[in-house]
Each structure stands twice: as C-alpha cells, then as structure tokens.
N, C-alpha and C positions, 0 to 999 in steps of 0.2 A: 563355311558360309552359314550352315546353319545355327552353330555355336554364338555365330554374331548376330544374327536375329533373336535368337532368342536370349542374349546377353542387352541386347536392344530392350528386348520385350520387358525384362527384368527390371531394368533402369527407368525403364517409361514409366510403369507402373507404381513403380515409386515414388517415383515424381510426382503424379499424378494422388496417391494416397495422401504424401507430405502436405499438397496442396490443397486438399477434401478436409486434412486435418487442422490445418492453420486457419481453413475456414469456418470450420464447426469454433477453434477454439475463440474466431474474432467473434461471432456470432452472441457467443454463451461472456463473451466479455461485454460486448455491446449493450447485452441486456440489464447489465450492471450500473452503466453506465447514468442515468436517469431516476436513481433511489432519490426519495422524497425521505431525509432523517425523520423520524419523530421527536416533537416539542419533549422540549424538560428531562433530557437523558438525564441522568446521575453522573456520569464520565463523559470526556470524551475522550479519544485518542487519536493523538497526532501521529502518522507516521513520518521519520524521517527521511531526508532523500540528502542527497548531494550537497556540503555547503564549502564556496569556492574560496580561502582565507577566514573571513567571519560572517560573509555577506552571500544568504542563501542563494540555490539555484533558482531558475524559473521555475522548475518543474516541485520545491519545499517553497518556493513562496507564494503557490494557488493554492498548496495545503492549506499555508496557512492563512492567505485571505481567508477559504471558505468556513474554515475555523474560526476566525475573529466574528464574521458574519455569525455565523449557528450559536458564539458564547453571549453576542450583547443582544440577540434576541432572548437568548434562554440563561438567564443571570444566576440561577441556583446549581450551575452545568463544573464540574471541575473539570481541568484538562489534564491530561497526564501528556507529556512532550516527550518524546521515544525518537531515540537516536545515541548512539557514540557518536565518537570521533576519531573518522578516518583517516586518510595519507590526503596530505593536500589542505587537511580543514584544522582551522588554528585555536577553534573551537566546537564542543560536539556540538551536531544536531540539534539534540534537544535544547541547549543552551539558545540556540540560535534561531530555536520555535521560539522559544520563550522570547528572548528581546524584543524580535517584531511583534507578537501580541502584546507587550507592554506598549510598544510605539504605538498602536493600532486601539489604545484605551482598556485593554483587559486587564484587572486586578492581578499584582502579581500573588497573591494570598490563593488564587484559584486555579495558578498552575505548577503541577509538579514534574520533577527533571525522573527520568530512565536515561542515564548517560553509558551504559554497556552494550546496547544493542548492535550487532553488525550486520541483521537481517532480519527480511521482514518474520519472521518465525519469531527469532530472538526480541524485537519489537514485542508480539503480542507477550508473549510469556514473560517477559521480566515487568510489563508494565501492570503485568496482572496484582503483584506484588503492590500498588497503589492503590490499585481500587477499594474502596474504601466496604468495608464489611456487609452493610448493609445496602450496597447497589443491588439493584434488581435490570437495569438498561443502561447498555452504554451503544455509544456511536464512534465506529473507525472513520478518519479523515483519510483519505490516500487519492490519489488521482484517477481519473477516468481507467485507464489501463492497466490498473493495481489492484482494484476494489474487489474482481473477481476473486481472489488468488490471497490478497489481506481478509476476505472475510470466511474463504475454507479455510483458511489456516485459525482463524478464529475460533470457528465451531466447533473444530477438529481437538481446541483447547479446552474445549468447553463455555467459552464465552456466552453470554445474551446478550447479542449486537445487533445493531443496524451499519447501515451505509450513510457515507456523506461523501458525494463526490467530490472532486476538485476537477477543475478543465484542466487537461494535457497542453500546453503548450504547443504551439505548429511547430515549431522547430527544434521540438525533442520528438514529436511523432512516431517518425520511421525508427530511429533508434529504440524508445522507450517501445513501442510494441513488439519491436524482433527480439528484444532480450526478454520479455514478459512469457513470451510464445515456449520458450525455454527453458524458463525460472516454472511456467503451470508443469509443464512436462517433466519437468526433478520433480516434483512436489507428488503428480500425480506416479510415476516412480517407486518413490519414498513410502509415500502412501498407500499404495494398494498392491504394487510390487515385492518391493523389499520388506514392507512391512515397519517403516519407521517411525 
C-alpha cells in the first residue's frame, strides 16, 4: 500500500514538473513572439517549413508573406531562402520561398537558394555560407512558435540577428507547439548537456 502511494507521489510529481516546464517554456516563447525587426537588415532569412507537391504549407507561406512584407519596405535587404527537399515535396523549400516572393513582386536578383538544409540548425549554418562578407545585421523569418528556438540556435552560431515573426496559423497550433516544446528540449540537451 505504501509502495503505491508513493509510486502515486512519484508520478504526480512529475506530472506536475512536465507541466511547470511546458509552461515556463510557452512563457519564454511567448515573449518572442512580438519582435519589432529592425529597418534595412543586410540579410534576411527565410526559414523553411513544410511544402505539400510544390505549393507551400500554411505554416512557410506566413513566413513568407511576412518576408515579402519586411523586403518591399526595405529594398536594399537580400533574402537568403533555406530549406531542402523533403519526402512528399516535389520541390525544396527554398525553391518554393523563392517562387511566392517572385509572385508577391520581389526581385528575383535579391534572393538566394540554401537547398541542403533538413533542420532548423542546418538552416542557419549552411545559409551562413550566403551571407554576404560585409553584413553586419540580418533578420530570421520563422513563425510565432519557432523564433525562440531559430534565434538560440543562431547566436549559438554566432550570428547578429534579429526576429521577424510570422503568425502561426490556428490550425497548426496545437501540433506546431507540442513538437516545438521537444525540438527546445533536444536543443537545450545538446547544448548544455551533452555538450554539442
């Protein structure tokens, strides 16, 4: 009997931490959420998401509205478009940032393709490879629920960045945040743990 209470207690408890955790990590994501980019980056970065045949998800085409938004205010801005191509997508990512900024009136002379990446890590580091020598500020694109987690991973690279949000979509919501909650938790792991 008492094995089971306290087999109880142990379970509870955990539960209860899981939950204290997920909430500190919506919390410190939240606060993300709301970044005001600064005028006239030198770069910008798109990150890639999901694209379903050739024709983006919801959750890469807020990326990329907010991107087209942030380039035809700031005209001297390149984009670097980051993404491979996945199972399912008949074209990468990046390729598929790129077309809808075309559709959407951006110079295609102002954006460039990262076609290797399979993660937001791989993102930052191969697209670093573009940035052009003498940048001094760039701006990551990624969604409400991302922007925490794409801009430690940034810093972590060395980058000088900002945030640009994108709206998450309602009905990627509950999905995109419980894998997010998981994806910071490898990260933080990797990082301070394991040491990677």
């Amino acid at each position: 009997m008492m094995k089971n209470k306290r087999l109880q207690w142990i379970i509870s408890s955990f539960v209860v931490m899981g939950l204290i955790y997920v909430a500190i990590l919506h919390i410190i994501i939240s606060q993300y959420s709301h970044l005001i980019a600064p005028k006239n980056a030198d770069y910008l970065i798109v990150l890639g998401a999901r694209v379903k045949g050739k024709e983006p998800s919801k959750v890469l085409a807020s990326r990329i509205d907010a991107a087209a938004k942030y380039l035809k205010e700031n005209t001297d801005t390149l984009v670097i478009a980051s993404g491979g191509k996945g199972p399912g997508e008949d074209i990468s990512e990046a390729e598929a940032i790129k077309r809808e900024l075309v559709s959407q009136g951006i110079n295609e002379s102002r954006i460039l393709l990262e076609e290797r990446s399979t993660d937001t890590y791989e993102n930052i580091e191969f697209s670093k490879e573009f940035i052009p020598p003498n940048a001094e500020l760039g701006v990551v694109v990624t969604n409400t629920f991302h922007l925490y987690r794409a801009l430690s991973i940034a810093y972590y690279q060395g980058l000088r960045v900002e945030g640009l949000s994108a709206k998450t979509p309602w009905s990627a919501v509950i999905k995109s945040y419980s894998r997010e909650y998981l994806a910071i938790t490898k990260f933080y792991l990797e990082r301070y743990i394991i040491g990677f």
